[in-house]
C-alpha positions as CSV (number, residue, x, y, z in Angstrom):
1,X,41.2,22.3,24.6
2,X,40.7,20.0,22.0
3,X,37.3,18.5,21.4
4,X,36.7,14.8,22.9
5,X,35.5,12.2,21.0
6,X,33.5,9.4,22.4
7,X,34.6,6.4,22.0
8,X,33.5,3.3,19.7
9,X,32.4,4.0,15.8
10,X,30.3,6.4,15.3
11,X,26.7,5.5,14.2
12,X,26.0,5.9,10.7
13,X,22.2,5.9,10.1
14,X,19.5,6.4,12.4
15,X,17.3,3.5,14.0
16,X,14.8,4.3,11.7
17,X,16.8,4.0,8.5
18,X,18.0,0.7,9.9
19,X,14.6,-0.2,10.4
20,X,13.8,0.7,6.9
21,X,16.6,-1.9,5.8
22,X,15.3,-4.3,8.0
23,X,11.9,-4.4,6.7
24,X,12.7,-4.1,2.6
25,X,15.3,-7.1,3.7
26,X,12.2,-9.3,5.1
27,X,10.3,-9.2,2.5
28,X,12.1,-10.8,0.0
29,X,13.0,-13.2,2.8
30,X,9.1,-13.9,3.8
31,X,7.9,-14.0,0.1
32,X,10.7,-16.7,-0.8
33,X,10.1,-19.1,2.4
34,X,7.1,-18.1,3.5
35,X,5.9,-17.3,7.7
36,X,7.1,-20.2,9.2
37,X,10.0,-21.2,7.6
38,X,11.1,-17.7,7.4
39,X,15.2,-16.9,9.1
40,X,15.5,-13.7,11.6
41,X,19.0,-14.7,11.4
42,X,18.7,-14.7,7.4
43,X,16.9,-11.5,7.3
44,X,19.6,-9.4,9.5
45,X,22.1,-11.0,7.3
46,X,20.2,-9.6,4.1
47,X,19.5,-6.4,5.9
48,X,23.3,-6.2,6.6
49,X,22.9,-5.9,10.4
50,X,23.5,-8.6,13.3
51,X,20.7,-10.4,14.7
52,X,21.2,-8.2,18.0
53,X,20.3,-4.9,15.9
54,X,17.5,-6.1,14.2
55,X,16.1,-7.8,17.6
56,X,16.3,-4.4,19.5
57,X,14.7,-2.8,16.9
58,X,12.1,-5.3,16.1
59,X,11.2,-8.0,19.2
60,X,9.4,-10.5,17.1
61,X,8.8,-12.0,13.8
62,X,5.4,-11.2,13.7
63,X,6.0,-7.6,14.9
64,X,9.0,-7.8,11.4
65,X,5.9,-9.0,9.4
66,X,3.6,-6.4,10.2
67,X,6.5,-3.5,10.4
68,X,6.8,-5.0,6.5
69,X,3.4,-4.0,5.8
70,X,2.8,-1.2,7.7
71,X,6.1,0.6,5.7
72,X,5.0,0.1,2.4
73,X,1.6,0.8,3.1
74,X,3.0,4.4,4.4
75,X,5.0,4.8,0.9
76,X,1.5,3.7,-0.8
77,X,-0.2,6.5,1.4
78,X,2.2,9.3,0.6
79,X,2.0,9.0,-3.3
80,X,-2.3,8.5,-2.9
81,X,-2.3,11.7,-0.9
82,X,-0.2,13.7,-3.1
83,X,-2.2,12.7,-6.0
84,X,-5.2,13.8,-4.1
85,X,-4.0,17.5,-4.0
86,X,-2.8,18.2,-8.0
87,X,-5.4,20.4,-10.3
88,X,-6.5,17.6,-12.8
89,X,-10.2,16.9,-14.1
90,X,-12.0,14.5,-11.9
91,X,-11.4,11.7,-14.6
92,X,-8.1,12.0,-14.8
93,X,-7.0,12.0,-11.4
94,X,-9.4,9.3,-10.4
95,X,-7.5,7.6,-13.4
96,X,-4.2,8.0,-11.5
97,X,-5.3,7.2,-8.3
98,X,-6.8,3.6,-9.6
99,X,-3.1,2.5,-11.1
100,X,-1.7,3.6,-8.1
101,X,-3.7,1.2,-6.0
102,X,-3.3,-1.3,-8.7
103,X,1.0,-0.8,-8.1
104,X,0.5,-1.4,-4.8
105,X,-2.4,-4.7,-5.0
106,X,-0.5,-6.5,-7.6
107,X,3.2,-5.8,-6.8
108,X,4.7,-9.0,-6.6
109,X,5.9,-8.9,-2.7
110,X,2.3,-8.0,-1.8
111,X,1.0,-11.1,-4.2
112,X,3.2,-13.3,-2.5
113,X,2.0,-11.8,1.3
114,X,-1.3,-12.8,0.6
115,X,-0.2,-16.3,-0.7
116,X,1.3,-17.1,2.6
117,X,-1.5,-15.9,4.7
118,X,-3.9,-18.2,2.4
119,X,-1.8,-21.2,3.2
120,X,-0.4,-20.0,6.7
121,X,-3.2,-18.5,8.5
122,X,-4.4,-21.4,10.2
123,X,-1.4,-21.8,11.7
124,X,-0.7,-18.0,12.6
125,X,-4.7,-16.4,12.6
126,X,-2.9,-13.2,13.4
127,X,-1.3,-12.9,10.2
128,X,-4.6,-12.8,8.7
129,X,-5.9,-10.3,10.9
130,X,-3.4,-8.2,10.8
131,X,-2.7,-8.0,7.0
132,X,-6.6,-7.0,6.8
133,X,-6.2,-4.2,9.2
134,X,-3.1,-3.0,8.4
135,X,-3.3,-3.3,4.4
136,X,-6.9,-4.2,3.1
137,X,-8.5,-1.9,4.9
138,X,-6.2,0.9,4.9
139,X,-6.3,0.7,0.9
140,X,-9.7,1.2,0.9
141,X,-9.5,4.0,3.9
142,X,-6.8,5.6,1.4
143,X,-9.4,5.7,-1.2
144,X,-12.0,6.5,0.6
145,X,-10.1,9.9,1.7
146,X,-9.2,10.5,-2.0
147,X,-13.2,10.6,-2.9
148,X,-13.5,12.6,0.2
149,X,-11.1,15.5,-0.9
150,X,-12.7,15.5,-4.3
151,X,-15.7,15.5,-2.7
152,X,-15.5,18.5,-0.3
153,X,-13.9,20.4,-3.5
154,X,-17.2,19.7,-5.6
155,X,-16.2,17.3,-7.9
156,X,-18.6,14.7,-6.8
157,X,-21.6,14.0,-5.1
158,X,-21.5,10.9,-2.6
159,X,-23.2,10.3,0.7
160,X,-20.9,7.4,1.8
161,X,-17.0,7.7,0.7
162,X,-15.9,4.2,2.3
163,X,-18.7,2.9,1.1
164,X,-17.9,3.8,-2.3
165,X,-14.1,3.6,-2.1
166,X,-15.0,-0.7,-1.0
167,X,-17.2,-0.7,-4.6
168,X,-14.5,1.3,-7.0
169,X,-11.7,-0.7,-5.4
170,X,-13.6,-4.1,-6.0
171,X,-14.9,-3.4,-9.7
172,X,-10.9,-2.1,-10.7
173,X,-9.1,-4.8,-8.7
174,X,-11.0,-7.6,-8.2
175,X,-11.2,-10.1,-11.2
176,X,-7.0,-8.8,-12.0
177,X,-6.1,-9.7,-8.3
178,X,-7.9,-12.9,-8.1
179,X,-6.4,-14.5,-11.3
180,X,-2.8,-13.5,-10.3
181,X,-3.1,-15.0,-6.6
182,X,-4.7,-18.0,-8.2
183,X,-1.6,-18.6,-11.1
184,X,-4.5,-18.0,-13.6
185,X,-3.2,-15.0,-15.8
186,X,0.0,-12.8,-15.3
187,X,-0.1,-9.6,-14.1
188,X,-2.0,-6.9,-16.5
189,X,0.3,-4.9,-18.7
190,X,0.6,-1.7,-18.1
191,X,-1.9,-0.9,-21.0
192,X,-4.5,-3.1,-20.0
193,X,-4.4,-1.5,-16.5
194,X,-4.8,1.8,-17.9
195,X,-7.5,0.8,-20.2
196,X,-9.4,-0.8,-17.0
197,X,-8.8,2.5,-15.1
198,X,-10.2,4.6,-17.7
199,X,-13.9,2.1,-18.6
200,X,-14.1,2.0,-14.2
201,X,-13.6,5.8,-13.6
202,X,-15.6,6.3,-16.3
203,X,-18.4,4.0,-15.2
204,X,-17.7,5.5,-11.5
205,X,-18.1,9.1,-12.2
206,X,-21.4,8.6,-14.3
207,X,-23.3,7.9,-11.4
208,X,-21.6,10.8,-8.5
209,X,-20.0,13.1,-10.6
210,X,-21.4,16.9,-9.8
211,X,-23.1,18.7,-12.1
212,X,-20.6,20.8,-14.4
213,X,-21.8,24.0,-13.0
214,X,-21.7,23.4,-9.5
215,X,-17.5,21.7,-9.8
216,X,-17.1,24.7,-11.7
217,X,-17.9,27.0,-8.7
218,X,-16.1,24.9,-6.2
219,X,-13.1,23.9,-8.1
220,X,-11.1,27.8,-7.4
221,X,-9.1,26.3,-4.8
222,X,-7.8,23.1,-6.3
């Protein structure tokens, strides 16, 4: 018998790719217009799908916005972790770890979020709260489980790791961060950034780094 085929065209990508579409389609859309002013029917047609699609998939545009963030702060949280796992000296890899924070804090799409919660929040308060949970805090958290791996391997000596991971993230980010939101100064090349990450690692690690013969002894299994 020959096989049956069902009818209509068959699906090609998974609601999860589509998803994926969806959200890398809304953010140009909400950096460009902003919360409010901000198209559903403008981002399906970006995202290539009907407005029917991207509904079923995603009820509401605050449900789109925080999808956004959510999926690139999971592609932010894959590369941290994988960093956290190679063989490097402390230095180095804290080095690493530091620019790849400062890829995600000072993209340009993540400059712009933060722009339109500073003038949109009063309007939509759960914008605000959601970009902290789902983004500030999660950086940090990322961090903070970065200093904890290094710290269960030997490499440093720290009583509090979210703690720390709040302080780190502040000296490195901070003043760069604040004078890009603020139109100040243009992003940091990509020397100056390294250059930053090397004085603050260096700074950092003076004050928990483990004694050399103790990393020594618990550095066989990294």
């Amino acid at each position: 018998m020959p096989e049956r085929r069902g009818r209509g065209r068959p699906q090609l990508r998974s609601d999860d790719e589509t998803r994926a579409v969806i959200y890398e389609a809304a953010r140009f859309e909400f950096a460009e217009r902003g919360f409010a002013a901000a198209s559903i029917a403008d981002v399906a047609c970006r995202a290539g799908v009907s407005t029917k699609t991207l509904y079923r998939l995603i009820p509401t545009k605050l449900a789109l916005f925080e999808g956004m963030v959510t999926d690139r702060m999971d592609r932010f949280v894959s590369i941290v972790n994988l960093g956290a796992c190679d063989g490097r000296d402390i230095r180095a890899a804290l080095e690493t770890a530091l620019l790849t924070c400062a890829d995600l804090v000072l993209a340009a799409e993540v400059i712009a979020i933060q722009r339109i919660i500073l003038a949109e929040g009063d309007k939509f308060p759960d914008l605000a709260g959601m970009f902290y949970e789902k983004a500030m805090q999660r950086t940090v958290g990322v961090l903070a489980a970065w200093l904890g791996v290094q710290r269960k391997r030997g490499r440093i000596v720290l009583d509090d790791v979210q703690a720390a991971a709040g302080m780190l993230l502040g000296m490195f980010m901070f003043q760069p961060q604040r004078d890009v939101m603020f139109g100040r100064r243009p992003v940091p090349s990509r020397g100056e950034l390294e250059a930053r990450a090397k004085t603050c690692a260096a700074l950092f690690l003076s004050g928990c780094a483990a004694p050399v013969d103790q990393s020594a002894r618990q550095s066989g299994d990294a």
